[in-house]
Backbone as CSV, one residue per row, in Angstrom:
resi,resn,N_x,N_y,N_z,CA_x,CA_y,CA_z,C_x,C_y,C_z
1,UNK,8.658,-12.111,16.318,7.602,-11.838,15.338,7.521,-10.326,15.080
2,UNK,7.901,-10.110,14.117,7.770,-8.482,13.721,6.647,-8.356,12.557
3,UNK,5.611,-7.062,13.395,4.411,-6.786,12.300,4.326,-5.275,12.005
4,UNK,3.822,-4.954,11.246,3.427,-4.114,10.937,2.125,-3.498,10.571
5,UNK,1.189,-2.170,10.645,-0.820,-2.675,10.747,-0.698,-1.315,9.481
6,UNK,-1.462,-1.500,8.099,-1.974,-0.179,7.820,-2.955,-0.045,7.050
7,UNK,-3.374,0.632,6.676,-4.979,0.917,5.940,-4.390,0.184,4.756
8,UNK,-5.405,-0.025,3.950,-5.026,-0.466,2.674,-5.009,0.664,1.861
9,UNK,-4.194,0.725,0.533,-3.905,1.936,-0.424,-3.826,1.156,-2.268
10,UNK,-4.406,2.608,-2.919,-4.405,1.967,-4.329,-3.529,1.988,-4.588
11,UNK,-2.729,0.929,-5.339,-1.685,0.042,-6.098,-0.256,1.419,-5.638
12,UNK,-0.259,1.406,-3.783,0.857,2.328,-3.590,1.975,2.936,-3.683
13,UNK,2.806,3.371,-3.190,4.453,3.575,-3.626,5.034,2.584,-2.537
14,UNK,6.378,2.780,-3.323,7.407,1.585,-3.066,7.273,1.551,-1.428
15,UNK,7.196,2.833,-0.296,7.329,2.349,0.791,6.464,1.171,1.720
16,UNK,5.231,1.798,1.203,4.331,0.354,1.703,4.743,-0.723,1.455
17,UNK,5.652,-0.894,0.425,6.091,-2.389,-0.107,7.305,-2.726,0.618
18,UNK,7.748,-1.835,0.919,9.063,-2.023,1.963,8.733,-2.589,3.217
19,UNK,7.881,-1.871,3.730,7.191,-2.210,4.786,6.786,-3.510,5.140
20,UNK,5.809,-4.268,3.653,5.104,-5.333,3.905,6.476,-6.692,4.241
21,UNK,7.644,-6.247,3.166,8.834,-7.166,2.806,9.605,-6.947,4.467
22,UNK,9.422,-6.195,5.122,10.167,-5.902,6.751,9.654,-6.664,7.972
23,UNK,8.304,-7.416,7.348,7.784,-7.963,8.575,7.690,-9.172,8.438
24,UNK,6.975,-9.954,9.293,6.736,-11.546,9.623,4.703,-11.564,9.303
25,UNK,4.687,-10.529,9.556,3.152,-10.683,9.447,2.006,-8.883,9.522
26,UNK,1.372,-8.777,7.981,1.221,-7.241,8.093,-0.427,-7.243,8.286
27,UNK,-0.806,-6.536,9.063,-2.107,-6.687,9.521,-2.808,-5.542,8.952
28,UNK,-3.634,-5.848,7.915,-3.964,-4.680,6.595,-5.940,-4.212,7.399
29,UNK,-6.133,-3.050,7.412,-7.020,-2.304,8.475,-8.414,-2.652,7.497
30,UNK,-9.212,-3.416,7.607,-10.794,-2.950,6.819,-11.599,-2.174,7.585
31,UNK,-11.523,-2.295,8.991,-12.388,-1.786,9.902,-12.202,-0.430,10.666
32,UNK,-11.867,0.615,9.505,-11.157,1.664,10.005,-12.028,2.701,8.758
33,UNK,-11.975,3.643,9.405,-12.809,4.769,8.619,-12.084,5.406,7.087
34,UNK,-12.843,5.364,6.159,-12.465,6.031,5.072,-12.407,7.136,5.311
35,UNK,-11.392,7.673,4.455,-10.797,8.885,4.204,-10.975,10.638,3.253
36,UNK,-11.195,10.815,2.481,-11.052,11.527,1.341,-9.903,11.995,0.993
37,UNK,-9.210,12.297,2.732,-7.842,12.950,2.185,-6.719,12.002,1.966
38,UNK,-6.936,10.928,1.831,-5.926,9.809,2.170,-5.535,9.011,0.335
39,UNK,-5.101,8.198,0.821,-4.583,7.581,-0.849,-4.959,5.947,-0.467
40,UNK,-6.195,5.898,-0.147,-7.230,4.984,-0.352,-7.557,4.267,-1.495
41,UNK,-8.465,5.425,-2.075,-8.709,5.020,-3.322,-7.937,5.732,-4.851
42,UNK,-6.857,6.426,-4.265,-5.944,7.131,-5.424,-4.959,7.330,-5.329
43,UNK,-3.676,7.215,-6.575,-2.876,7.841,-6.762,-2.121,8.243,-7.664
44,UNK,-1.110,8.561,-8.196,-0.076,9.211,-9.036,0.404,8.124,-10.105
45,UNK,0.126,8.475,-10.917,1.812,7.707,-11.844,2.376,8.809,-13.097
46,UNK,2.899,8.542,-13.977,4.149,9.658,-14.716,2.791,9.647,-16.361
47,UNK,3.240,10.785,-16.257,2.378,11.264,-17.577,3.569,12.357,-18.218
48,UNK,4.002,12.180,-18.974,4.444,13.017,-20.151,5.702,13.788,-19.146
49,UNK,6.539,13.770,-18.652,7.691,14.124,-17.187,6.595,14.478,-16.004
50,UNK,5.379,14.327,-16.222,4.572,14.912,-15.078,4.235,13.793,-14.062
51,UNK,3.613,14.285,-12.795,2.253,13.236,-12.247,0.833,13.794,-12.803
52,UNK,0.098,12.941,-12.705,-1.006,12.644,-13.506,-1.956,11.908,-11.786
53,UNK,-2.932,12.185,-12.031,-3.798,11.208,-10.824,-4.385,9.705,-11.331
54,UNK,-4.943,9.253,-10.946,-5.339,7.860,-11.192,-6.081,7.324,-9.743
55,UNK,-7.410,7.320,-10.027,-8.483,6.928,-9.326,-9.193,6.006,-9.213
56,UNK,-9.937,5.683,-7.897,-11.460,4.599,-8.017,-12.272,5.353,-8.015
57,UNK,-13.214,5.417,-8.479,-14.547,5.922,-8.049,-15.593,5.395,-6.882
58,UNK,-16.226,6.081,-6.373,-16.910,5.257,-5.312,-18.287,5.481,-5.245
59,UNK,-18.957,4.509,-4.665,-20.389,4.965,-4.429,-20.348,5.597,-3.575
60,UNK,-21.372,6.287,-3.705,-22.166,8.039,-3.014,-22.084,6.661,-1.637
61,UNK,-21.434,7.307,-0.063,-22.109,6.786,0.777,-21.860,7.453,1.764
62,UNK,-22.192,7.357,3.436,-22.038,8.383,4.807,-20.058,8.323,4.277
63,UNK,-19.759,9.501,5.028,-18.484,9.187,5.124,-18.044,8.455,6.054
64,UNK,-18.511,8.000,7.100,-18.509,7.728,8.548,-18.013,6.263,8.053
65,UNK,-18.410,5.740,7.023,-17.964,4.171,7.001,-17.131,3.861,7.052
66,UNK,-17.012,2.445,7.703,-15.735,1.747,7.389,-15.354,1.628,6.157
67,UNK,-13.570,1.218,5.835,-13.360,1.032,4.167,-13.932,-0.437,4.091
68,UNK,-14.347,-1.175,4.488,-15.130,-2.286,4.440,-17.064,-2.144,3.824
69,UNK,-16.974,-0.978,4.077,-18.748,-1.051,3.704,-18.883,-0.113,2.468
70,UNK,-17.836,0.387,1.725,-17.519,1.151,0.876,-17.297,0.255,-0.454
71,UNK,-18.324,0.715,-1.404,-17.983,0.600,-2.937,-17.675,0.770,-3.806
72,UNK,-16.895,0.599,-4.780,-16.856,0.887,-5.927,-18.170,1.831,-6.716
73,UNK,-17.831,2.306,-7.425,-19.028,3.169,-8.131,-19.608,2.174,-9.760
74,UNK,-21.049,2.309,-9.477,-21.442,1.529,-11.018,-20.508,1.565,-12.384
75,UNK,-19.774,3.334,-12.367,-19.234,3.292,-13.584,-17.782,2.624,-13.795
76,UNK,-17.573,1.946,-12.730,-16.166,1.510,-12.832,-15.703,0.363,-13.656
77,UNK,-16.806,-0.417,-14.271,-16.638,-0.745,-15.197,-15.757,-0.595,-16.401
78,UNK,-16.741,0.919,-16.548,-16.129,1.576,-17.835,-14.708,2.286,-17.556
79,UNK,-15.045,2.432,-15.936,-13.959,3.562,-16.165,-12.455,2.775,-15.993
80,UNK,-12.268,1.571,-15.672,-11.440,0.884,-15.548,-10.216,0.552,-16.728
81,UNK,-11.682,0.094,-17.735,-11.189,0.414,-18.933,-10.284,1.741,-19.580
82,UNK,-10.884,3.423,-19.188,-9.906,4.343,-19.207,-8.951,4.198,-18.554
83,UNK,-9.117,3.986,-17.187,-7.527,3.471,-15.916,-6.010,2.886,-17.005
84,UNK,-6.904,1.995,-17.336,-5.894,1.190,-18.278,-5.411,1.652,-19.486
85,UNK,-5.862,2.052,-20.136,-5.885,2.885,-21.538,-4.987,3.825,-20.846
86,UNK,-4.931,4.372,-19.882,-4.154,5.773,-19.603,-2.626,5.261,-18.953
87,UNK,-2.660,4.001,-18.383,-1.256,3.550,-17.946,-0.684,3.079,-19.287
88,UNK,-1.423,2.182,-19.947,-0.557,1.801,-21.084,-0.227,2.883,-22.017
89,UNK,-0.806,4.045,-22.193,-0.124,5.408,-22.788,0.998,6.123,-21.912
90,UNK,0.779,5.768,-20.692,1.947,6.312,-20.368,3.264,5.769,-20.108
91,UNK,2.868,4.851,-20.103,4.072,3.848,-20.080,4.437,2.464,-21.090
92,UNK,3.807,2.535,-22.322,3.756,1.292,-23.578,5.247,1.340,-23.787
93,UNK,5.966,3.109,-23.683,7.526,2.625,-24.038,8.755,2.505,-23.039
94,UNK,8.187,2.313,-21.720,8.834,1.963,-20.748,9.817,0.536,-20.923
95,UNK,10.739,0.451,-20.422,11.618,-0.861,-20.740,10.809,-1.864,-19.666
96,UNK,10.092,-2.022,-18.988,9.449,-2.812,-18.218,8.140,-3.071,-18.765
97,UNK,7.362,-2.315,-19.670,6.093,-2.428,-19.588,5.199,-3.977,-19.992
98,UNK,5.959,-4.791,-20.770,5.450,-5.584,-20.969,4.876,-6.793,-19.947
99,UNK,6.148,-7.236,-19.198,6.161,-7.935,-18.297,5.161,-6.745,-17.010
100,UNK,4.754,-5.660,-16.874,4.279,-5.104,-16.046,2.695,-4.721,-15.975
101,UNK,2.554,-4.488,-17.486,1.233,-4.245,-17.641,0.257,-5.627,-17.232
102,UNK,0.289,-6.520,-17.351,-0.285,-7.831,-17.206,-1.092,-7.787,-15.800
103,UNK,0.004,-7.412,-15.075,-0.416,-7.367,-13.690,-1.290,-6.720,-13.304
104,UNK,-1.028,-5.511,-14.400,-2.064,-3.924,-13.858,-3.273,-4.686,-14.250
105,UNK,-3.688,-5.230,-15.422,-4.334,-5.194,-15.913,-5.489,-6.531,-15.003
106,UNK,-4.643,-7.532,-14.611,-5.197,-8.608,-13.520,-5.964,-7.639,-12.412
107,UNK,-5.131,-6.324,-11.960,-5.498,-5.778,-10.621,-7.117,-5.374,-11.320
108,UNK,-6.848,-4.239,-12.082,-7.914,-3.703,-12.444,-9.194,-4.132,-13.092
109,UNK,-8.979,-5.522,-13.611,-10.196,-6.527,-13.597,-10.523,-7.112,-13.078
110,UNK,-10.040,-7.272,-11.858,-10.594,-8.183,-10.878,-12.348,-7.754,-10.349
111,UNK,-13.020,-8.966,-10.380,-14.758,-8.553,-10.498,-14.576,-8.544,-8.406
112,UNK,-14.208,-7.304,-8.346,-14.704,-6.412,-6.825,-15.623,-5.984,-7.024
113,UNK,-16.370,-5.738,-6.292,-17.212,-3.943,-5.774,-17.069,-3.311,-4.605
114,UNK,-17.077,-4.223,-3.712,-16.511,-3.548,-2.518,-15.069,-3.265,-2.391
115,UNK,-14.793,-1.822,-1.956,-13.843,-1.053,-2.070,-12.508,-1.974,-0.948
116,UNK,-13.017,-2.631,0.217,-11.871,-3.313,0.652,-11.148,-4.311,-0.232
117,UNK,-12.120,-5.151,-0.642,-11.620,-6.465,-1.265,-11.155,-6.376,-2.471
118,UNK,-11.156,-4.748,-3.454,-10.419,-4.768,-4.444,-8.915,-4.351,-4.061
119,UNK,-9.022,-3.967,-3.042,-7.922,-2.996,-3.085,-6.707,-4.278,-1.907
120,UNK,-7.559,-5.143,-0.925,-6.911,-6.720,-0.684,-6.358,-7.409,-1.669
121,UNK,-6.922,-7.506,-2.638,-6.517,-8.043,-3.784,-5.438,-7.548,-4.203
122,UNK,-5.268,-6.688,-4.984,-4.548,-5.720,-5.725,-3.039,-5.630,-5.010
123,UNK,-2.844,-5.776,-3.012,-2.349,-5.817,-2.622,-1.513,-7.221,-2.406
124,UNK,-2.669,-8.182,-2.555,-1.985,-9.492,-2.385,-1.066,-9.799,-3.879
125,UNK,-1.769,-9.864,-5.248,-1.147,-9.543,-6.607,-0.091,-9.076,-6.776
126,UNK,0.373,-7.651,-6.401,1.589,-7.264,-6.504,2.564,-7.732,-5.394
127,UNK,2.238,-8.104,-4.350,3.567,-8.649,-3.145,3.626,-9.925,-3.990
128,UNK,2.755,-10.696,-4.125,3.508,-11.815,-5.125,4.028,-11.741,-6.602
129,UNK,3.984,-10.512,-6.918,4.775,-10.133,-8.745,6.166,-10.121,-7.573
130,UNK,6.107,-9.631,-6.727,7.510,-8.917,-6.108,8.461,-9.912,-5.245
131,UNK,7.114,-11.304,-4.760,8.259,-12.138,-4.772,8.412,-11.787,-2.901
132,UNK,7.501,-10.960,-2.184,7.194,-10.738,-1.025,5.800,-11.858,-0.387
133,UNK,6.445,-12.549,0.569,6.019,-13.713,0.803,5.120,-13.510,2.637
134,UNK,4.951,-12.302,2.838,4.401,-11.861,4.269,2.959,-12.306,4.603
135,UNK,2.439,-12.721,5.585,1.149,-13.491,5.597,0.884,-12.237,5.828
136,UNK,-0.529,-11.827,5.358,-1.509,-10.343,5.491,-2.797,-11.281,6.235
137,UNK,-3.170,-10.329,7.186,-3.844,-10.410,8.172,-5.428,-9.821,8.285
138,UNK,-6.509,-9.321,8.133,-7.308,-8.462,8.041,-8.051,-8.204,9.036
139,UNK,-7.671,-7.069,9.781,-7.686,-6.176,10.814,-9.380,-7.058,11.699
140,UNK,-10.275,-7.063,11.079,-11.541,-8.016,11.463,-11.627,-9.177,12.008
141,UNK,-10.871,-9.236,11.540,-10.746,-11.343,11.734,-9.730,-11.340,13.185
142,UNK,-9.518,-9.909,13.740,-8.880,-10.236,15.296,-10.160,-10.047,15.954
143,UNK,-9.911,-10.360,17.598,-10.956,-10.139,18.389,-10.519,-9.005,19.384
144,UNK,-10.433,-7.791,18.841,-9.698,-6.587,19.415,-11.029,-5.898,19.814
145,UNK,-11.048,-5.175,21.233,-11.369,-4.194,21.922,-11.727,-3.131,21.063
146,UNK,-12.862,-2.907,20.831,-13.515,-1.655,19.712,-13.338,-0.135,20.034
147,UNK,-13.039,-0.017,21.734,-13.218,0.840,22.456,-11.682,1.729,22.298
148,UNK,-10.967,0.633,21.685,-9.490,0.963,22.034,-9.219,2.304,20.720
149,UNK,-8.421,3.140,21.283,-7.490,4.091,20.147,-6.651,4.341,19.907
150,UNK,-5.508,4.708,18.701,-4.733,4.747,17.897,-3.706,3.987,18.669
151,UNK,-2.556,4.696,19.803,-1.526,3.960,20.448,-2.261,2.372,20.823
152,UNK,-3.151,2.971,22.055,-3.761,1.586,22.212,-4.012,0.550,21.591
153,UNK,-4.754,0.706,20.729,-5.412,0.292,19.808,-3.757,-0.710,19.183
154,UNK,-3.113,0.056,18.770,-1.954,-0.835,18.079,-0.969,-1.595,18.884
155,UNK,-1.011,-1.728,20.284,-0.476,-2.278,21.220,-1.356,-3.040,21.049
156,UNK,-2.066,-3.397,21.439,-3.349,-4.283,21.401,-3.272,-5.662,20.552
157,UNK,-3.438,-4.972,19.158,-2.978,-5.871,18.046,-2.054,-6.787,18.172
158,UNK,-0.628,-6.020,18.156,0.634,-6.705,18.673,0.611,-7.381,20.310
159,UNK,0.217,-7.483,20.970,-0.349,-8.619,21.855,-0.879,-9.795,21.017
160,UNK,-2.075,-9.118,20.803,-2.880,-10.870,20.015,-2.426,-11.803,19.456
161,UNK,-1.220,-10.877,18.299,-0.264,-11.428,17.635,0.944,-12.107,18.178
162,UNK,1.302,-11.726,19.386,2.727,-11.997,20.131,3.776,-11.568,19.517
163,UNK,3.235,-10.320,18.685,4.396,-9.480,18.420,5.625,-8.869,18.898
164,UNK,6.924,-9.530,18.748,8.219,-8.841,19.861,8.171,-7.631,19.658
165,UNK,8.420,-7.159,17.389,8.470,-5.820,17.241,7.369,-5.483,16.133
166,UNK,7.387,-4.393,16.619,6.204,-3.244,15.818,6.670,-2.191,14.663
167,UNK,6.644,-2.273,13.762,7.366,-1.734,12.855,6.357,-0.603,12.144
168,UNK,6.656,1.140,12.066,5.815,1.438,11.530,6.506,2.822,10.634
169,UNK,5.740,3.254,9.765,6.615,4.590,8.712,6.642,5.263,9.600
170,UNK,7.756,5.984,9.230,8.357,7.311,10.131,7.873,8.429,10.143
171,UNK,6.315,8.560,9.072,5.658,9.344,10.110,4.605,9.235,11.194
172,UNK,4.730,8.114,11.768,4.406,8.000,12.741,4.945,8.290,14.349
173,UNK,6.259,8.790,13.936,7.403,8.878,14.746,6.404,9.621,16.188
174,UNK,6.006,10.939,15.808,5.525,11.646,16.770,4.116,11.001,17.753
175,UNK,3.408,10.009,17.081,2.576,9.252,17.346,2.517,8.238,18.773
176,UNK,3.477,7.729,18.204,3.999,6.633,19.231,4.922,6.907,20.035
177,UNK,5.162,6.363,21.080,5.914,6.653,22.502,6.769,5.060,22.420
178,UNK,7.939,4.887,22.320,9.012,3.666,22.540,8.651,3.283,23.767
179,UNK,8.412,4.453,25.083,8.363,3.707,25.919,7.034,3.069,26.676
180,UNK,6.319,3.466,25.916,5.081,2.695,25.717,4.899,1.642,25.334
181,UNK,5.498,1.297,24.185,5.696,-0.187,23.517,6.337,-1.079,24.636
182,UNK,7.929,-0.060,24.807,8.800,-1.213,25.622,7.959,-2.049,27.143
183,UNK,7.048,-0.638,27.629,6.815,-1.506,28.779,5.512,-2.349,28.544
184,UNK,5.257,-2.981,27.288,4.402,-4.224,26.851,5.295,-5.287,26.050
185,UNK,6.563,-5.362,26.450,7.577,-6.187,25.634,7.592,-6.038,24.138
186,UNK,7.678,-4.783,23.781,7.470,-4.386,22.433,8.582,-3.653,21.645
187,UNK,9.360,-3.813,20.802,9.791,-3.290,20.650,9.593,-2.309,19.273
188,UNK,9.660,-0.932,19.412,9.328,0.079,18.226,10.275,0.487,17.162
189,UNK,9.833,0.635,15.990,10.881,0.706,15.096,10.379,1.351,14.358
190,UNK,10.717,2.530,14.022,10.005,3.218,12.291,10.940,3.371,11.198
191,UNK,10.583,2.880,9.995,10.882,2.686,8.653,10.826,3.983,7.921
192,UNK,11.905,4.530,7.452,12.283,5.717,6.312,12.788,5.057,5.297
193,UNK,12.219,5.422,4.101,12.811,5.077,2.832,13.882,6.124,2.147
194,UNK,14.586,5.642,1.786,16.077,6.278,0.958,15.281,6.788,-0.227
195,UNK,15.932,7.875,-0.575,15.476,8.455,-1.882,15.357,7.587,-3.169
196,UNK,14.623,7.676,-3.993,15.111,6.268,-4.816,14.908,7.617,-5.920
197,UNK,15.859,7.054,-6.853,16.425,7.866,-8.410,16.538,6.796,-9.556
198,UNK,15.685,6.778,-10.462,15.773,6.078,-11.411,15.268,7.020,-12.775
199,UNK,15.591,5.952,-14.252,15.506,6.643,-15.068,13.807,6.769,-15.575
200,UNK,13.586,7.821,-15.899,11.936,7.878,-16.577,11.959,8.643,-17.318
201,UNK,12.328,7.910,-18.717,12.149,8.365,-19.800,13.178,9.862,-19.736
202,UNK,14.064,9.822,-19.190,15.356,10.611,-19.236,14.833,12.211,-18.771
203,UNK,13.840,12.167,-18.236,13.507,13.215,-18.446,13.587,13.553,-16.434
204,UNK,13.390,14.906,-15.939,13.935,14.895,-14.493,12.551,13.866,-13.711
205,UNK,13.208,13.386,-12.563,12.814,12.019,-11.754,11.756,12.991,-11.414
206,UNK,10.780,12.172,-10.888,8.869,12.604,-10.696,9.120,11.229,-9.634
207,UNK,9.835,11.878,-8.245,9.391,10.562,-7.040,8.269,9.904,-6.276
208,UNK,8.033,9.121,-5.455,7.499,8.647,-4.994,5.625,8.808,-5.563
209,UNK,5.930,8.134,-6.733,4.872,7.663,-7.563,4.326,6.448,-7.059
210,UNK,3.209,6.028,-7.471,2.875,4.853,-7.230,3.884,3.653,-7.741
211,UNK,3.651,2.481,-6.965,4.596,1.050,-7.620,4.093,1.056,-9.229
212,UNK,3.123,1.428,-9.406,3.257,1.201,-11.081,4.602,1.654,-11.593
213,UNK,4.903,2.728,-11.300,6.024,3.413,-12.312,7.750,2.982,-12.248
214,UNK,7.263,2.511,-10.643,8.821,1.432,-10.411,9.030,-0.131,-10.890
215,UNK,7.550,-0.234,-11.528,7.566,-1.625,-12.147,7.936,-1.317,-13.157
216,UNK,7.419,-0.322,-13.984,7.717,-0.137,-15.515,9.039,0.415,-15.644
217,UNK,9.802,0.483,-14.652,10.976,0.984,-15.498,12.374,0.325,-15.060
218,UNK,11.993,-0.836,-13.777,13.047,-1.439,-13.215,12.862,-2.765,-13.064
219,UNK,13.976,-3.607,-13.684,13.950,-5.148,-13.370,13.737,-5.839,-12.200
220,UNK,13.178,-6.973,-11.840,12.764,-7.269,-11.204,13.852,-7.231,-9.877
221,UNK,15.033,-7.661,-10.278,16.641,-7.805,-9.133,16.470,-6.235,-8.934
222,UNK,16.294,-5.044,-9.612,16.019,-3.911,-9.040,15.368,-3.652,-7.892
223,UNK,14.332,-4.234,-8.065,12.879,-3.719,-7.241,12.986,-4.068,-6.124
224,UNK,13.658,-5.842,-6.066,14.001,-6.615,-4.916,15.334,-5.612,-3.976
225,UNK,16.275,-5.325,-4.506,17.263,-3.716,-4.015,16.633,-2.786,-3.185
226,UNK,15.777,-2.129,-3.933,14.929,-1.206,-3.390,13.610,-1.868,-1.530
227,UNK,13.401,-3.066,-2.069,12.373,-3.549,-1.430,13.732,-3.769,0.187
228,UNK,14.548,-4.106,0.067,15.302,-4.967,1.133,16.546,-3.583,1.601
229,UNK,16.412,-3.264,1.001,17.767,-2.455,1.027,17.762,-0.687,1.145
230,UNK,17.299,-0.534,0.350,16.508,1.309,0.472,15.517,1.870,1.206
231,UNK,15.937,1.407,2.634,15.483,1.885,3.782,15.670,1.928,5.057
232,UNK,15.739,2.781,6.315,16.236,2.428,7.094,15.405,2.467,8.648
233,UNK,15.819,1.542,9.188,14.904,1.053,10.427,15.528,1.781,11.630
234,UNK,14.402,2.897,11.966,14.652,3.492,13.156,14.867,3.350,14.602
């Protein structure tokens, strides 16, 4: 049984998706502290050869919360509506956009407010555009030790689970100890993604954008390449 555990992220880049397609079962975090500096609730896609940002808004709340007790902001309504308006300008003449926008557009209407369950969503939506079939897990619904931290804490998990291996991005490398894992019958593995180079709008490559921009510009047998293949297990 190979898993993998990570916060949830808005509509992310290709590696999270690599990630989710590498395991048997990905155990996605609600009960873990929001961020500001993190890509939670934001990220990148291609504006004119540039990056451009692309956001949630949130309600005013402690920072201390979990991403579980965290909302959406009243205006997201409206502002959703701009979200969208601004992908389909940037990408209406993408060779993908048709078949791609649909999806965006499912993510970003979906009637959330709470900041976990849009962004669960959004996550479950695109692993199935992609044809990634991994049972997702939500970090709550285990009966894990509250007391426990970061190493611990993720040994832990992988017990409950009867996880053989633990699979996690490579920057976690410095984090974790192999031989920590090994002596809980664990085995550790961290995931690097290969450079990926594709065309956007001919103009020079703007990498590791959000999956929006690898939807809009690559066929689906592409993406599946990238997802299985353009990366390597440490």
């Amino acid at each position: 049984m190979k898993i993998a555990i990570m916060q949830p992220y808005f509509v992310p880049y290709i590696g999270y998706f690599q990630l989710l397609a590498a395991v048997d079962r990905f155990v996605l975090y609600d009960n873990i502290q929001y961020t500001k500096k993190g890509w939670i609730n934001r990220n990148r896609i291609l504006l004119s050869g540039n990056d451009t940002p692309i956001r949630l808004p949130l309600k005013k709340a402690s920072d201390y919360l979990d991403v579980k007790d965290r909302h959406l902001a009243q205006t997201w309504p409206k502002e959703r509506i701009k979200t969208l308006n601004k992908v389909k300008c940037c990408y209406e003449k993408a060779p993908c956009f048709q078949d791609t926008f649909p999806i965006i557009e499912k993510i970003m209407l979906a009637k959330h407010n709470n900041l976990f369950d849009f962004l669960h969503n959004s996550i479950v939506i695109l692993a199935k555009y992609m044809n990634i079939d991994t049972d997702i897990v939500i970090s709550s619904k285990l009966n894990i030790d509250s007391s426990l931290k970061a190493e611990q804490k993720v040994i832990e998990i992988c017990k409950i689970m009867k996880a053989t291996d633990y699979i996690n991005p490579i920057g976690g490398s410095e984090l974790y100890s192999k031989t920590n894992f090994a002596n809980n019958q664990i085995n550790l593995h961290f995931l690097k993604s290969n450079d990926i180079d594709y065309s956007q709008f001919g103009n020079d490559f703007v990498p590791w954008l959000s999956i929006i921009d690898i939807l809009m510009f690559n066929s689906c047998n592409k993406v599946q390449r990238y997802l299985r293949d353009d990366f390597l297990l440490k």
